[in-house]
C-alpha positions, 0 to 999 in steps of 0.5 A, a space after each residue: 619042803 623047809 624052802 626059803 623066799 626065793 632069793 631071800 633063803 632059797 636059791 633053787 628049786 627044781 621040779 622034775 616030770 619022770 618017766 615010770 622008769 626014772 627019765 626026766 622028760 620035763 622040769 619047772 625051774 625056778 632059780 635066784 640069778 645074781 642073789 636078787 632076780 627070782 627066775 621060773 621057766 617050764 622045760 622039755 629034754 628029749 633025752 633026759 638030760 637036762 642039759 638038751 633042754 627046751 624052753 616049752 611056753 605054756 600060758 597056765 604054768 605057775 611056779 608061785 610061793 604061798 606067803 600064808 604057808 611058805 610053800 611052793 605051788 608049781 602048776 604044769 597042766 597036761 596040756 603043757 606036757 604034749 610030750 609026757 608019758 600017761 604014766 609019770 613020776 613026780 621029785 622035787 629038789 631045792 637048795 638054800 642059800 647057805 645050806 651044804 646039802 639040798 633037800 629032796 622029795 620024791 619020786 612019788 609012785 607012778 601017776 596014771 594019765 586022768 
């Protein structure tokens, strides 16, 4: 995904949980808040704005840097997304510090539940 450290390159990073017709219905955040706090949260939105988000608490979520690969691993088991259709899509979206443009990946093809 090309991401920096968090709060040492990258600034955020956003992991969207879609609807097969593109609805985001959760997100896992993470975000550098004042250029040295590096803040991760799993979030519901009933409406698809992330705007009308929820924080949802789930004792397995995991948003963690790889040191040995510099890549993101972001866990949201099922179980986290009560909410969740039984077909999804996947994106992921980040920003660098002193990057222009943001990079993007996704949405992957429809995943079945199971």
């Amino acid at each position: 995904f090309g991401l920096g450290r968090p709060c040492g390159g990258a600034q955020s990073l956003w992991v969207h949980v879609k609807t097969r017709l593109g609805k985001t219905r959760y997100f896992a955040q993470g975000s550098c808040t004042g250029g040295v706090q590096w803040n991760t949260a799993l979030y519901y939105t009933a409406t698809g704005d992330t705007q009308d988000q929820v924080r949802v608490r789930c004792r397995d979520f995991e948003f963690t840097r790889v040191k040995a690969t510099g890549a993101y691993r972001i866990v949201m088991p099922r179980k986290c997304l009560d909410n969740a259709p039984n077909r999804i899509k996947v994106m992921a979206e980040g920003n660098n510090y002193g990057s222009a443009t943001g990079g993007k990946a996704g949405p992957t093809a429809v995943l079945d539940r199971g």
